[in-house]
N, C-alpha and C positions, 0 to 999 in steps of 0.2 A: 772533538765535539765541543763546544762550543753553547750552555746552558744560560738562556734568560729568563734572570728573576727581575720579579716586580717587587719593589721594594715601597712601600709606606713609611715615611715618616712623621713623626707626631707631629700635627699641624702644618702639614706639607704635601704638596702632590705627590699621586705615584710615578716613581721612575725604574726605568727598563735595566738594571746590572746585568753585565754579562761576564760571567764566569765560565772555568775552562772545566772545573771541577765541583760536582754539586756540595755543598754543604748540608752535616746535619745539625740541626737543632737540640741544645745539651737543656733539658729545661731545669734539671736539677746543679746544671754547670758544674763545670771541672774545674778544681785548678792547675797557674799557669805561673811559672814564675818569669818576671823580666827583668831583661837588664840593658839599660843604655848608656850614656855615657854623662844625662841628667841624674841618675840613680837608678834606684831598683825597686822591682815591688810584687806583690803575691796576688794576682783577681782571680774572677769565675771566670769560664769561657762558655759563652754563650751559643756559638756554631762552631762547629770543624768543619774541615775540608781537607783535601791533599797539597789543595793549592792555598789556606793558609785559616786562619780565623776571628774570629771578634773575639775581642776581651773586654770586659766592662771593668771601666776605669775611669770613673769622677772629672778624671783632669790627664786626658790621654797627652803622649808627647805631639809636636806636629808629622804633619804628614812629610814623608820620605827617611824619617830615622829610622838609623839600618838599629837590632835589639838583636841580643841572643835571648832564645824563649827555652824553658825545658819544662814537661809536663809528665806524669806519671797516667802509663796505659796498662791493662791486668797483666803486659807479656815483658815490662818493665817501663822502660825510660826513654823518655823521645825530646833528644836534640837540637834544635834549628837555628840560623841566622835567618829572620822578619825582616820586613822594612814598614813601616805605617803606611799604607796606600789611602786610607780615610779615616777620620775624626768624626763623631759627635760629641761637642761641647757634653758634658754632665753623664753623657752615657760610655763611653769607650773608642773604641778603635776597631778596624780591620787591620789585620796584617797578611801579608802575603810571603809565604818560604821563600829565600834565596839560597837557601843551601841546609841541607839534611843530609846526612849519609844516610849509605843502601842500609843498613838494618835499621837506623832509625823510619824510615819509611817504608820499609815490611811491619812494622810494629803497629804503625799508625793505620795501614792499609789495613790491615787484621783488623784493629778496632773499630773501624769505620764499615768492614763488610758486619759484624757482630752487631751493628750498631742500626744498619740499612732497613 
C-alpha cells in the first residue's frame, strides 16, 4: 500500500509525498542519535515510520548519506542504517531505513502500534 501525504511547506506550495509507510507525529519528539562519516550528533525526532523518519537538525548532512541512527523505544533499543532522502535547510532531514534487523523492527513496530 502505497500512502499520500500532502506536505506544506513554510512559504511554499503543497506537494503530494508518497510513502509506503504512514508516519506518526512525535510532538513531544524523541531522541535519536547519528552517525556519519561528517560526525555525530543527538536531535528530536519529529515523525516515525517503519520506512524511516525526520529529524530536526539545524544543518542536516546532504541528501543520499548513508548514517547509522539508534534511538531508545519502552521494549529497548532500535538499530538502523538511514540514508538522507530529503533536507530542509534550518529544519532537519527525512531519513529512510536501509537495513534494521528482525528484532530491531519488532521493537519499533510495537511502538508504533502503541503509538497509532
Amino acid at each position: 500500500m502505497i500512502y499520500e501525504v500532502e506536505v506544506l511547506a513554510l512559504g511554499q506550495e503543497t506537494k503530494t509525498v508518497k510513502r509506503r509507510f504512514p508516519r506518526v507525529a512525535l510532538p513531544k519528539g524523541m531522541l535519536v542519535a547519528w552517525q556519519h562519516s561528517g560526525g555525530r550528533a543527538v536531535s528530536r525526532v519529529a515523525t516515525l515510520g517503519l520506512g524511516g523518519l525526520f529529524i530536526v537538525a539545524p544543518d542536516p548532512p546532504p541528501v543520499g548519506t548513508v548514517m547509522k541512527i539508534v534511538f531508545d523505544v519502552p521494549s529497548g533499543e532500535v538499530r538502523a542504517r538511514a540514508i538522507v532522502k530529503n533536507t530542509k535547510a534550518g529544519q532537519g532531514m527525512a531519513v529512510a531505513f536501509i537495513d534494521m534487523g528482525y528484532p530491531d523492527r519488532a521493537r519499533l513496530d510495537q511502538l508504533l502500534k502503541k503509538l497509532a
